[in-house]
C-alpha positions in Angstrom: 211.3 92.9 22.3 213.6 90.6 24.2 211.2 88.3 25.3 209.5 88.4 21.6 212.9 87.3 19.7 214.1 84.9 22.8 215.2 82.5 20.4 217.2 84.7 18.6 219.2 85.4 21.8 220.0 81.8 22.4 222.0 82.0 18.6 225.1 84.2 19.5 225.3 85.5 15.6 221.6 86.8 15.9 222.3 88.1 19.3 224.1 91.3 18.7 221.1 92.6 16.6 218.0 91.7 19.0 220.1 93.5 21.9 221.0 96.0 19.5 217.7 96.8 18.5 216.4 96.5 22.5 218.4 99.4 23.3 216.8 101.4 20.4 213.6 101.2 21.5 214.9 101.7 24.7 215.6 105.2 23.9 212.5 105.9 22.6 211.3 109.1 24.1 207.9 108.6 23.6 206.5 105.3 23.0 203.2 106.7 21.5 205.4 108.3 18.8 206.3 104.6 18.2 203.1 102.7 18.7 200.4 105.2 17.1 202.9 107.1 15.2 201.3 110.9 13.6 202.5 112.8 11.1 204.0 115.1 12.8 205.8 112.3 15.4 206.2 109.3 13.7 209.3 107.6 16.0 209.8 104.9 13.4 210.8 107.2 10.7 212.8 109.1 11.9 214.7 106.1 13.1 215.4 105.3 8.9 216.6 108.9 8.5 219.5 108.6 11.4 223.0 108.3 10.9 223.3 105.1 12.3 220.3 104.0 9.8 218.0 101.0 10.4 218.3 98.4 7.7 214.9 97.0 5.9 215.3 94.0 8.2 215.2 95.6 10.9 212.6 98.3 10.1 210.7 95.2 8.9 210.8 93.2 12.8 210.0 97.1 14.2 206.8 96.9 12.4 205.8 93.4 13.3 207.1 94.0 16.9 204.7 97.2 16.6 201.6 95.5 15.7 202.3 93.0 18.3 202.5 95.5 20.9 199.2 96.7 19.5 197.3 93.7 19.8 198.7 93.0 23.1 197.4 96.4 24.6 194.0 95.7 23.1 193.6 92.7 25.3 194.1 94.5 28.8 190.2 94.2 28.9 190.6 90.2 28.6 189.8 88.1 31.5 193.6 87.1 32.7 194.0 83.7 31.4 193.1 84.9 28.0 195.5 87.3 28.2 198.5 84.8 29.1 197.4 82.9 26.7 197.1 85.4 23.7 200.8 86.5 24.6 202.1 82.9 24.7 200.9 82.4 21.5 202.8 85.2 20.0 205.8 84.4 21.9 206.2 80.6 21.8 206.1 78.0 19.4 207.1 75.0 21.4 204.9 72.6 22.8 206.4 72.6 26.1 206.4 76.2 26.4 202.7 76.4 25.0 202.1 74.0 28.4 203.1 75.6 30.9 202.0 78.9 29.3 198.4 77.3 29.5 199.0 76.5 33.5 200.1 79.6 34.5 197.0 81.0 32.3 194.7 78.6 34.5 196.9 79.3 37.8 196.0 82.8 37.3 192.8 82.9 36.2 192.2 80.6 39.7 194.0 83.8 41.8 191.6 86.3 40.1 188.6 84.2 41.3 189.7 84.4 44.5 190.8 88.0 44.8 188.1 89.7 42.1 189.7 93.2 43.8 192.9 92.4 42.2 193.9 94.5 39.2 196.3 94.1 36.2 199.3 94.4 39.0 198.8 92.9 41.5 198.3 89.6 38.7 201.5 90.4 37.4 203.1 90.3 40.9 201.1 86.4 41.4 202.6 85.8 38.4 206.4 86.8 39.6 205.4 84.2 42.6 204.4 81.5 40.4 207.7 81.6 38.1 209.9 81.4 41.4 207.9 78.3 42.5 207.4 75.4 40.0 206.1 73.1 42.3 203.1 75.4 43.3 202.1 75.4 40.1 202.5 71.9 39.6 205.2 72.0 37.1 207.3 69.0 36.0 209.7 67.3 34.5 207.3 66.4 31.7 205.8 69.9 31.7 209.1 71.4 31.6 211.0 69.6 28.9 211.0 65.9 28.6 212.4 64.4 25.9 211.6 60.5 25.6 214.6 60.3 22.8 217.2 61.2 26.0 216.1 57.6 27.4 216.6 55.5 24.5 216.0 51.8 25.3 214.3 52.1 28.4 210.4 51.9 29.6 208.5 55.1 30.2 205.4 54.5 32.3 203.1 58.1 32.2 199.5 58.7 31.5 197.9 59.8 28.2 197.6 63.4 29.9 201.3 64.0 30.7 202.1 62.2 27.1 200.6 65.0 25.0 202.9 66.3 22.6 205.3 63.8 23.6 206.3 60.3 21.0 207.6 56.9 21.3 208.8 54.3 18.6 206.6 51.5 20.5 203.5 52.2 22.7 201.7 50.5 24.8 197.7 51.8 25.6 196.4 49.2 28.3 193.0 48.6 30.0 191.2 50.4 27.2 187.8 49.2 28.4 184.6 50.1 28.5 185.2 51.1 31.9 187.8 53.3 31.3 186.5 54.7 27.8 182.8 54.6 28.1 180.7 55.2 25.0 177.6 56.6 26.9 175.8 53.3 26.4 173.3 52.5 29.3 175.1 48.9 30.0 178.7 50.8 30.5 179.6 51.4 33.6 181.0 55.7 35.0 183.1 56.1 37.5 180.6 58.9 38.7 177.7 56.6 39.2 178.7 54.1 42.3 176.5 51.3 42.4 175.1 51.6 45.2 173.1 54.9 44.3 169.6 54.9 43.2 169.0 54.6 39.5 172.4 55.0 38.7 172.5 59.0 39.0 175.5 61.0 39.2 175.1 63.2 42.0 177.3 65.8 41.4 175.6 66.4 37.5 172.4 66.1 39.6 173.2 68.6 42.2 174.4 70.9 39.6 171.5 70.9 37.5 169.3 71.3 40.3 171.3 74.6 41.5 170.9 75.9 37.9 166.8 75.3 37.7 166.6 77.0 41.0 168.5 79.7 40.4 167.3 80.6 36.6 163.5 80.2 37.8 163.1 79.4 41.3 159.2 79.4 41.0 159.0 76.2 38.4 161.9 74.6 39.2 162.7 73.0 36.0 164.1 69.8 36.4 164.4 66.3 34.7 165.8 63.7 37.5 168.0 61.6 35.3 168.5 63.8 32.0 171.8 65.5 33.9 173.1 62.2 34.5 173.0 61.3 30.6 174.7 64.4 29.5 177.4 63.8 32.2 177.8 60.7 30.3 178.0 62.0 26.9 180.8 64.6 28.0 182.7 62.0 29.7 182.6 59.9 26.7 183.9 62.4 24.6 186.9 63.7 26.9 187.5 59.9 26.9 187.8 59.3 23.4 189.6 62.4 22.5 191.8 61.1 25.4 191.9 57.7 23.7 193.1 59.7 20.5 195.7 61.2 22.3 197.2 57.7 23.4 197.3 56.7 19.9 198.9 59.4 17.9 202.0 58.9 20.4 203.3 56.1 18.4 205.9 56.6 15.4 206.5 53.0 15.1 204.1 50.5 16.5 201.6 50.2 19.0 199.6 48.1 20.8 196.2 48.5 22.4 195.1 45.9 25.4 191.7 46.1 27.4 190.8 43.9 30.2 187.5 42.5 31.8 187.7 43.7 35.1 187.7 42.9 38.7 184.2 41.5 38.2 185.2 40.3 34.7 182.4 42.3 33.3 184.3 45.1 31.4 184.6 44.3 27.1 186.5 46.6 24.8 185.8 50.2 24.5 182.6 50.8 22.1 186.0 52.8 20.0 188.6 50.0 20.3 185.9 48.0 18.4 185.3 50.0 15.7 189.2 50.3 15.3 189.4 46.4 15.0 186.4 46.3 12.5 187.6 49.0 10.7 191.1 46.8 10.3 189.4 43.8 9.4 187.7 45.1 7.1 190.9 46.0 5.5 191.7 42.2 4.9 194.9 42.6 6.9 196.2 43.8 10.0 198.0 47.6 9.8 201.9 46.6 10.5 203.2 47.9 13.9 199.9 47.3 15.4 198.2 45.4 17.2 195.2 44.2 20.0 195.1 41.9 23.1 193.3 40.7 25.8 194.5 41.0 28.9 195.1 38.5 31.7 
């Protein structure tokens, strides 16, 4: 109940009651009588008919705290990250909080893969390890509270990953190429494909594809050299441009977008950075606050 009305607890007037009604349910004998209450035990009720009587509020939070409870029990049978992630949602509402929620989720989830003999406590004890070690986890300043308005004047230098949920009067989104941001076009370039590999395959989405045939139907072998490689491409262009997305919506104020060509000079704006410009000229004027540049 603590941990569900932690932001109560940091306001010293609301205080009093959450500890107040901690202890309650503290001294609940039974804590079926409370969760799945009967007719003849119903904990709750006869909590109302007390001397020290609960008021509507606070009969009101028991019951939401109840079904909480509820829905948390029914997700035991979850894989583990689920689970984190179904409490964190209940529990926090902060972006920051949400973030690191969603790494320990992803930290654990890594731990039961490892140990698949592990059960619910022996997670729970990983997870006591992981809270007294941030930097196993791979937790952050940015991941752990940053607030750009505590730096006012200065230049903050991050990537679109480590940006989410964060904003800026003035950004700046460079080298947005089609490098960079693909479009899944045969004449752009992947990081995946090196040059110097036949036909321009991606291996790994090769390799993988070729594990799955063999193990869904060993006999045929079902496999189109090439077709892995394309839908490698696709996915990338979409994390990319759902990345690209990201970069933008971090502006309040203005931003500005610049791409370059390359160290071949063969790189031209991302397929997306395009269809923004067209989408502004067609406009008959440029949006105020923003802007797009070549590089040098």
């Amino acid at each position: 109940y603590r941990a569900w009305q932690h932001e109560a607890l940091a306001d010293s007037e609301n205080a009093r009651g959450v500890r107040r009604l901690a202890q309650r349910i503290e001294k609940c004998g039974e804590v079926e009588s409370y969760l799945w209450p009967s007719p003849e035990q119903d904990w709750l009720a006869s909590q109302a008919e007390e001397e020290e009587a609960l008021t509507p509020d606070d009969l009101d939070k028991l019951k939401r705290f109840r079904e909480l409870v509820r829905r948390w029990l029914g997700g035991i049978f979850l894989p583990i990250d689920q689970l984190v992630l179904t409490l964190a949602q209940d529990l926090f509402h902060e972006i920051v909080d949400l973030a690191v929620a969603h790494k320990l989720a992803l930290a654990l989830r890594s731990a039961a893969d490892l140990h698949p003999e592990w059960a619910l406590p022996d997670l729970v004890e990983e997870l006591r390890r992981l809270a007294q070690d941030a930097r196993r986890l791979g937790l952050g300043e940015d991941d752990t509270g940053f607030d750009p308005d505590a730096y006012p004047g200065r230049i903050v230098v991050t990537t679109m990953h480590k940006a989410k949920g964060l904003e800026w009067d003035k950004v700046y989104l460079v080298s947005v190429n089609s490098y960079d941001f693909p479009s899944g076009r045969s004449s752009d370039t992947y990081m995946s494909e090196p040059w110097y590999i036949r036909g321009q395959l991606n291996l790994q989405a090769e390799a993988v594809a070729q594990l799955k045939a063999l193990y869904e139907n060993p006999d045929l072998f079902i496999y189109d050299e090439g077709t892995p490689t394309l839908e490698a491409r696709l996915d990338y262009a979409a994390e990319r441009l759902r990345l690209l997305y990201v970069g933008i919506t971090r502006a309040k104020r203005a931003l500005s977008i610049t791409w370059n060509r390359g160290k071949r000079g063969d790189q031209t704006p991302a397929l997306a950075l395009t269809a923004l410009r067209s989408w502004w000229e067609t406009r008959g004027a440029q949006v105020d606050g923003c802007d797009i540049q070549d590089e040098a």
